[in-house]
C-alpha positions in Angstrom: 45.7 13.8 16.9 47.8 16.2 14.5 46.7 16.7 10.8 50.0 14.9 9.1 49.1 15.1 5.0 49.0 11.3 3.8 48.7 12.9 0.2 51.2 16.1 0.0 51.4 18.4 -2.4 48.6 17.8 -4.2 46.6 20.0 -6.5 43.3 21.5 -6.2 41.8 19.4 -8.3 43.4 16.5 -6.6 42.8 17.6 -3.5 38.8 17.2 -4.3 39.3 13.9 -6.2 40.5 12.8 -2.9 38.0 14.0 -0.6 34.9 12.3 -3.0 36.9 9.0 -2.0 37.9 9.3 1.8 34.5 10.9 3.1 32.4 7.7 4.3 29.4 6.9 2.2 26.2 6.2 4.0 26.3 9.4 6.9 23.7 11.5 3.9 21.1 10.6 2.4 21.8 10.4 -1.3 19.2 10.9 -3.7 21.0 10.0 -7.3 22.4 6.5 -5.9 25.1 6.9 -9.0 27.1 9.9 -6.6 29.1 9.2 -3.1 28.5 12.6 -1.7 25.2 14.4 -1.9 26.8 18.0 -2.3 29.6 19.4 -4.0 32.8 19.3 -2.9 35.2 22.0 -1.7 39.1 21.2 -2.1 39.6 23.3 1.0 37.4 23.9 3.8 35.8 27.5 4.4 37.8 29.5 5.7 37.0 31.8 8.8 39.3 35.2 10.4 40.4 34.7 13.7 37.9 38.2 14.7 34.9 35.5 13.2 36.0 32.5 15.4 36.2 34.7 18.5 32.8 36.1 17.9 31.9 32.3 17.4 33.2 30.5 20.4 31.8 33.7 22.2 27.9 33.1 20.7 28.2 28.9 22.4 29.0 30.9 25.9 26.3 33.5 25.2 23.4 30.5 23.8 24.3 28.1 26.9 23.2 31.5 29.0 20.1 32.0 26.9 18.8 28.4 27.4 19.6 28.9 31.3 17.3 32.0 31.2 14.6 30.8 29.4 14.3 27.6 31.3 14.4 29.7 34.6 11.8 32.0 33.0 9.6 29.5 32.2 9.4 27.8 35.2 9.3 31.0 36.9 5.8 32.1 34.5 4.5 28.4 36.1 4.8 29.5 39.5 3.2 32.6 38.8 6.2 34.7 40.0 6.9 35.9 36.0 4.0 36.8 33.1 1.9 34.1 32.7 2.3 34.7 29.0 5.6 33.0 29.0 4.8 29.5 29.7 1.4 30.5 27.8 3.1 30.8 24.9 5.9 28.3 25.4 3.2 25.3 26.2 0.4 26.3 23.4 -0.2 22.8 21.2 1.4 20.5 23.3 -1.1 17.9 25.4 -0.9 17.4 28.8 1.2 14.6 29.6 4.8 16.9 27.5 3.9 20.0 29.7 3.7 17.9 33.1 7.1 16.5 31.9 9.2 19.9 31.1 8.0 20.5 34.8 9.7 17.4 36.7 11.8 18.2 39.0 14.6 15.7 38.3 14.9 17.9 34.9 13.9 21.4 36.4 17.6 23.0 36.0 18.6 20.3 32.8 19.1 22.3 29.7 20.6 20.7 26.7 24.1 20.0 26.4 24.9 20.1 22.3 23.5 23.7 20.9 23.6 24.4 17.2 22.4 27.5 16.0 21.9 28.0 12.1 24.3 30.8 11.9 23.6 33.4 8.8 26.6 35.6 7.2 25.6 38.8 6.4 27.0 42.0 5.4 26.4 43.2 8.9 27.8 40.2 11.0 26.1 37.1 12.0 22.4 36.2 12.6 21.0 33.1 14.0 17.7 32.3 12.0 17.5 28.6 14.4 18.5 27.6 17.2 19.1 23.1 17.3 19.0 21.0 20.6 18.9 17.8 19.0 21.0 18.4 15.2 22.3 16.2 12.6 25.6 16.4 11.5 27.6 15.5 14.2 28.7 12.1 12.9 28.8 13.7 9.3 31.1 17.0 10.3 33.1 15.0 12.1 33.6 12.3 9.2 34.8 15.0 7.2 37.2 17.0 9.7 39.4 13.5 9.1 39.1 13.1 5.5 40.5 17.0 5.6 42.8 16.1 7.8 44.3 13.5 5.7 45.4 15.9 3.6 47.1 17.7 6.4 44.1 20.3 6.5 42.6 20.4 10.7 39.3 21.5 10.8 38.2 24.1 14.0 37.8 22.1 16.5 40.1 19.6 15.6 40.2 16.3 13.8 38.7 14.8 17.1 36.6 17.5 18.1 33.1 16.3 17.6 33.2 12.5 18.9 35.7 14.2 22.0 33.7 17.1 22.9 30.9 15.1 22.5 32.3 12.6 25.5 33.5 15.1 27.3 29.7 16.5 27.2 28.5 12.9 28.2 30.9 12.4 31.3 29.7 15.8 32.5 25.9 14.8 32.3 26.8 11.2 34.0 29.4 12.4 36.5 31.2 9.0 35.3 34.6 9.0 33.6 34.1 6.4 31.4 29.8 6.4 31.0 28.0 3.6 28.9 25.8 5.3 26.5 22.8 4.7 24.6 22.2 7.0 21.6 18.7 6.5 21.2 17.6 6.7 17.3 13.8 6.3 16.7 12.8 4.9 13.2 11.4 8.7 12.4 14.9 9.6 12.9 16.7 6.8 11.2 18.2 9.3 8.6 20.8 10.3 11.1 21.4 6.5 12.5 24.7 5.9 10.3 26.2 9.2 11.1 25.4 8.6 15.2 27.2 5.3 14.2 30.1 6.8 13.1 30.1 9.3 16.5 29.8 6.6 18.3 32.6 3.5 17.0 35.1 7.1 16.9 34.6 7.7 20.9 35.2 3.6 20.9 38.1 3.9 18.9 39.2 7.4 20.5 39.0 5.1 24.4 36.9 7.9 25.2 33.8 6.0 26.6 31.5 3.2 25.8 28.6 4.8 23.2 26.8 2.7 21.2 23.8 3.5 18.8 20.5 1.4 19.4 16.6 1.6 18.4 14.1 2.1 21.0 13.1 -1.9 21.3 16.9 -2.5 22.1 16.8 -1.1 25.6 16.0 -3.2 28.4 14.5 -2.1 31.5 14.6 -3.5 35.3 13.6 -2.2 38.7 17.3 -1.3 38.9 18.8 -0.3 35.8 18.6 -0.1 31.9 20.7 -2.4 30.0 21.4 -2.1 26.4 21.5 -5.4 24.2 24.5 -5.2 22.2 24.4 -7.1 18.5 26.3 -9.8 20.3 24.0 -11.0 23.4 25.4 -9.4 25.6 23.4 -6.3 28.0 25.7 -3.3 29.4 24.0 -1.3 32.1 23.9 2.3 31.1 24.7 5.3 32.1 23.4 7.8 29.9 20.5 7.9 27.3 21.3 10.3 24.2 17.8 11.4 23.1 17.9 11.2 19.5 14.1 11.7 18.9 11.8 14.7 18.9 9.1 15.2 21.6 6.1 15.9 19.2 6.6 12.2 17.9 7.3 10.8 21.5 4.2 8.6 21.7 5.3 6.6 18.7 8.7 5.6 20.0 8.4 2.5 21.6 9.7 1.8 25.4 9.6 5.6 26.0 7.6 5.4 28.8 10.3 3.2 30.3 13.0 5.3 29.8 11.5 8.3 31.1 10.4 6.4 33.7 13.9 5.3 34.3 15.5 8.9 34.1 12.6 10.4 36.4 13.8 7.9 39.3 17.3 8.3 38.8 18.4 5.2 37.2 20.0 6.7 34.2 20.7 10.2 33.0 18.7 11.6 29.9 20.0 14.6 27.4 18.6 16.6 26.0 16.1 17.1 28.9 12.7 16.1 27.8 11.9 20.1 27.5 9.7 20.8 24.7 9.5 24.4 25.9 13.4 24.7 25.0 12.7 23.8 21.1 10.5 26.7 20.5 11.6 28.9 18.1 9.4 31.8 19.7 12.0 31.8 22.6 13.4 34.2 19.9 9.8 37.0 19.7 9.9 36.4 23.9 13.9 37.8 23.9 12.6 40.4 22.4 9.4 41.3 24.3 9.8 44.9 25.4 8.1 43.8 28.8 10.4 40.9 29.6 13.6 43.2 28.8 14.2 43.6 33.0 13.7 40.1 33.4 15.8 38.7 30.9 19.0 41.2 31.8 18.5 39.3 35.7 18.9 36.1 34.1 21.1 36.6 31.3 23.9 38.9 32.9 26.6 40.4 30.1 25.0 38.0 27.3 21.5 39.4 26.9 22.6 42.5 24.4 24.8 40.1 22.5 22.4 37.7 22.4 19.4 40.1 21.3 21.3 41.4 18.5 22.4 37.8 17.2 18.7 37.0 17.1 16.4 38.4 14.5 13.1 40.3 15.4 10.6 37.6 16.1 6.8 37.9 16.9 4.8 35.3 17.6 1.8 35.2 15.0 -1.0 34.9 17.6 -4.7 35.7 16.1 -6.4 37.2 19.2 -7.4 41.1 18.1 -5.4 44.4 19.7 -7.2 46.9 21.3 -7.8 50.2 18.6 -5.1 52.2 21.0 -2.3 49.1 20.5 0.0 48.0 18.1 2.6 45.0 17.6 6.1 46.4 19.0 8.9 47.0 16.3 6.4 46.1 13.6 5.2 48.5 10.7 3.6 48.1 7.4 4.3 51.2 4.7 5.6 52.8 7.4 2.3 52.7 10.1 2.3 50.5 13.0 1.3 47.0 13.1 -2.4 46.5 14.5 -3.7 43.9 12.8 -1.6 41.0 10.9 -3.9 41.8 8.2 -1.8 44.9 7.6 1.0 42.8 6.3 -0.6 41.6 2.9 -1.2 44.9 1.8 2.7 45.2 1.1 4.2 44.7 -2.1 7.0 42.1 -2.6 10.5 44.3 -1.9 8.4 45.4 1.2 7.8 42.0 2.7 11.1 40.8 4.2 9.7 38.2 6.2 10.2 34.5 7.5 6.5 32.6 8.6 7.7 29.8 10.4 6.3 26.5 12.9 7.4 27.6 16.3 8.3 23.8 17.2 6.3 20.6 18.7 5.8 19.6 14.8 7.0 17.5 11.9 7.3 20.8 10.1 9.3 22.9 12.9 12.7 21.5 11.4 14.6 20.8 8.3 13.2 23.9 6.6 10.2 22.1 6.3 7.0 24.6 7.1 9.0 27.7 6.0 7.7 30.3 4.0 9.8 33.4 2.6 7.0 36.1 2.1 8.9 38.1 -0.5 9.0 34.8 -2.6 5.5 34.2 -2.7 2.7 36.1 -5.2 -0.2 37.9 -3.1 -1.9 34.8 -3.2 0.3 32.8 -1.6 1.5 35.5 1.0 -2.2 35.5 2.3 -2.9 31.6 2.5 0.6 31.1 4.5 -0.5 34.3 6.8 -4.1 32.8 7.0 -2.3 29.6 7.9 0.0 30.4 10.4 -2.9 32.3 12.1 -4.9 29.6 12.0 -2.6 26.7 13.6 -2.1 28.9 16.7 -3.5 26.6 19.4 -2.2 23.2 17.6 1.5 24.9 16.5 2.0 28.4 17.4 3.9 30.1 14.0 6.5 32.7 14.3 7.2 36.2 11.9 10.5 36.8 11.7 12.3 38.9 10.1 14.4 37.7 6.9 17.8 38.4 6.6 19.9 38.1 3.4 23.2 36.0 3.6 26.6 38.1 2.1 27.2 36.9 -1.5 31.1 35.1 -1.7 32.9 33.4 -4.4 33.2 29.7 -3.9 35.2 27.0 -5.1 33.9 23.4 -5.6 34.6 20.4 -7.8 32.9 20.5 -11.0 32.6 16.8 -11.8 30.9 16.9 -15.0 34.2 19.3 -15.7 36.8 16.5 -14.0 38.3 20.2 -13.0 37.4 23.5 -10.0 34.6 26.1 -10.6 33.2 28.5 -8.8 29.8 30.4 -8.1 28.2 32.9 -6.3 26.9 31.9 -2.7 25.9 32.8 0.7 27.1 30.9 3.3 25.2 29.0 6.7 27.9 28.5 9.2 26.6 25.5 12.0 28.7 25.4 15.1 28.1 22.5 17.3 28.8 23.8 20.9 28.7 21.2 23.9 27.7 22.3 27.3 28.3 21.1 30.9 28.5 22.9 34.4 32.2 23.7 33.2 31.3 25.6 30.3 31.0 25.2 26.5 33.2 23.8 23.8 33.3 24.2 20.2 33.9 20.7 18.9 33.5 22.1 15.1 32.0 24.2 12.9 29.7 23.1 9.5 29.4 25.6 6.6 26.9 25.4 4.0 27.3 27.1 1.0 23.8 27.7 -1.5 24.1 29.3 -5.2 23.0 32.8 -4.2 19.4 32.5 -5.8 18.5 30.1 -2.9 17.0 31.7 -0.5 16.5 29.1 2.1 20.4 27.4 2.5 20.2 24.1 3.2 22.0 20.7 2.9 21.2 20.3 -1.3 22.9 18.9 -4.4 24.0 22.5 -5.6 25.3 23.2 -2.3 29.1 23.2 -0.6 29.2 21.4 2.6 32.4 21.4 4.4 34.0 21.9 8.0 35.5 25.4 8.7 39.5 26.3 9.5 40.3 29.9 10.5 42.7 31.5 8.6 44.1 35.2 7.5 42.1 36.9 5.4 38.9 34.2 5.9 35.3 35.8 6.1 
C-alpha cells in the first residue's frame, strides 16, 4: 500500500500532535498511565543514507549465514568432528532434557527465521552488541510505520513490511500458501501479547494468512493434529506454532510438552527452532576464537570477515586457571596480556571499556537486564560483578565484551510539557527485523532508538525517541 498523507502540509509540531493520537495505545507498557506513548515522539522518522541501508540489508544476509554456521558447528562439536569446546560452551547451564532437544533431528538444520540484532551507531560504523531470535517490537514497529504513513511518511520496509514479511516468513516455514498460525504468548511473555495481536489481525486484514495470538492452555492437541480454540468455539487445525516464549522458562509453560511433541512428529511446524544453543550471546567470543577461524571461513563463505568486524570482541568469562606460559587472546590489561581475569580490576575507570553480560538460558540474558558497564561502576562494584560473572559459570555462562560508544546526534522530539519541538543530544540503537527462509532474507523494517547521550545502556525508556527509520540524502 502507498503512503498517501491523510493530514498534508502539516507542521512539525503538528506532525507530532498527530502521531501521539494515531499510534495504538496498549502495544508498550506504560508506566505513568496519564501518557499514550511511553517515549517521546519524533515528527519525522530517523533518517538513514542509502550507503547505511545497503550496509543494513547486507548484515540480515550476512546474520542468516552466521546462524547457519554456528548451528552446523555445533552439531558438528556433538559428533566429535569439531572442538568439543563448542557445544561445551554452548550447552553449559542448561539441564538435560533442552540439550537433547537442540539435537533432534526434525530441527537439526532449523535456524530461526526473524533475526534482530541490536545494532550500535558509532563513529566508526555499526556494531551489533545482541543478537534477538525471538524480539519484541514487531507488532509495535509495524503500528507505527502506518501512523507515519498517514502522514504520507513510508517507513523502510514499507507500511506493510512487518505483518507481510512476517507471512511471507511463515508460508516458507509451513510450505502452505495460506498457513493457520498460532503465535504462542506464555503469561511470562504477556508484555508483548497486544503487539503480536496487532501483527496478527494486520496479516488478517492484509488476506495474507490465518494468524491468531493464543496462550499456551488454548491449544488443543490430537493424535493427528493441533487445533487452536478460537474466542468463538470454534478449533482451526494449524499449521504453524510461532514460539513466543523463551527456553529457560519452558517448563512453566503449560501444554509444552504437547507441542513439542506435536512438532517432533511432524504434525505442525515450530519457529524459532527449540535451539537454546542459537540464543547464546557467546556465539559472539566463539566467532572470534583464533582456533575456530579455519572452521568458521568453511561455513561462513564471503560473510565471516564482515560478520567478525560487525561483532564486538567477546570472551567468554570462564573461571578455570591458564597455564603460567598462556594468556586470553586479544585481551590486555595496562598494556600486558590477560592471564588471569583478576588482571582486569586493577584498571582504572577510562581503562575499563567493558560490557559483563549473561550469555543466555536466563531471566537476565535479555532486556538489558544482567548488564553491567564496567567503566560505570566504582572498584567495588567492578569486582563483585567480575566475581559474579565468574561465579555463575556452570548455571549461566557470562560474557566480556568489549564496550562500544554510540555517535552523539542531534535529535528532534516533541516536548509536551512545551506543546512545541526540542532537541537533545543522543546516540542512536538501530533494530532491524530481518525474516529468513530458504529464499533468502527480508528487511521488513527497521526500529531506532534514540537515548540522551549520558545513557549508556539505550533502551526502550521515557527520555528516549522510538521511531521507524526512512532512508534519505544526507541521513546517518
Amino acid at each position: 500500500m502507498a503512503c498517501t498523507a491523510i493530514r498534508p502540509d502539516l507542521t512539525a509540531r503538528e506532525q507530532a500532535h498527530f502521531l501521539y493520537d494515531a499510534i495504538p495505545t496498549g502495544l508498550f507498557r506504560v508506566e505513568d498511565e496519564r501518557e499514550r506513548i511511553a517515549w517521546r515522539i519524533s515528527p519525522e522518522p530517523f533518517a538513514l543514507s542509502p550507503a547505511s541501508l545497503s550496509r543494513i540489508e547486507q548484515i540480515g544476509t550476512d546474520l542468516h549465514a552466521f546462524y547457519r554456521a554456528l548451528n552446523a558447528l555445533y552439531l558438528r562439536s556433538a559428533r566429535g568432528t569439531a572442538p568439543a569446546f563448542i557445544a561445551e560452551y554452548l550447552d553449559k547451564g542448561k539441564p538435560d532434557h533442552i540439550v537433547r532437544l537442540a539435537r533432534q533431528n526434525r530441527f537439526k538444520q532449523e535456524v530461526p527465521g526473524v533475526i534482530r540484532p541490536d545494532l550500535l551507531l558509532t563513529e566508526s560504523g555499526l556494531v551489533a552488541t545482541e543478537l534477538d531470535s525471538i524480539p519484541g517490537g514487531l507488532g509495535f514497529v509495524g503500528a507505527m510505520a502506518e501512523a507515519y504513513c498517514k502522514l504520507g511518511i513510508e517507513s523502510i520496509g514499507g507500511v506493510d513490511g512487518m505483518p507481510a514479511s512476517f507471512a511471507w516468513m511463515l508460508r516458507s516455514v509451513s510450505g502452505i500458501a495460506d498457513p493457520t498460525t498460532a503465535i504462542v504468548v506464555s503469561d511470562e511473555s504477556g508484555d508483548y501479547r497486544a503487539e503480536m495481536g496487532w501483527l496478527a489481525d494486520a496479516i488478517r486484514r492484509l488476506g495474507l494468512g490465518k494468524a491468531y495470538v493464543c496462550t499456551p492452555q488454548d491449544i488443543v492437541f490430537t493424535e493427528d493434529a493441533l487445533f487452536l480454540r478460537l474466542e468463538d468455539g470454534r478449533e482451526e487445525k494449524l499449521d504453524v506454532l510461532y514460539r513466543n516464549f523463551e527456553l529457560f522458562d519452558l517448563l512453566n509453560v503449560p501444554k509444552q510438552e504437547l507441542m513439542l511433541y506435536a512438532a517432533r512428529h511432524g504434525r505442525v511446524r515450530l519457529t524459532p527452532p527449540p535451539k537454546a544453543h542459537l540464543e547464546e550471546k557467546l556465539s559472539f567470543a566463539l566467532l572470534h576464537h583464533p582456533a575456530l577461524a579455519q572452521l568458521w571461513r568453511s561455513e561462513i563463505g564471503d560473510a565471516y570477515e564482515r560478520v567478525r568486524a560487525l561483532m564486538p570482541r567477546t570472551w567468554v568469562l570462564d573461571p578455570r586457571p591458564l597455564p603460567p606460559q598462556a594468556s586470553i587472546d586479544d585481551l590486555t590489561a595496562s598494556g600486558v596480556p590477560v592471564n588471569s581475569w583478576r588482571q582486569l580490576l586493577e584498571l582504572g575507570k577510562s581503562e575499563r571499556n567493558f560490557v559483563t553480560k549473561p550469555s543466555g538460558f536466563s531471566e537476565l540474558a535479555w532486556g538489558s537486564r544482567g548488564v553491567k558497564i564496567a567503566n560505570d561502576l566504582t572498584k567495588d562494584e567492578w569486582t563483585a560483578a567480575l566475581d559474579e560473572a565468574l561465579a555463575s559459570f556452570e548455571r549461566t555462562p557470562y560474557v566480556l565484551q568489549r564496550f562500544h560508544k554510540g555517535k552523539r546526534l542531534r535529535q528532534p522530539y516533541f516536548d509536551r510539557a512545551k506543546d512545541d519541538i526540542s532537541h537533545f543530544e543522543g546516540r542512536v540503537r538501530l533494530c532491524p527485523y530481518y525474516f529468513a527462509s530458504g529464499d533468502g532474507v527480508r528487511l521488513g523494517g527497521i526500529l531506532a532508538t534514540v537515548a540522551p547521550a549520558d545513557k549508556h545502556l539505550i533502551h526502550g525508556m521515557k527520555d528516549a525517541v522510538m521511531s521507524p527509520c526512512v532512508v534519505k540524502e544526507g541521513g546517518y
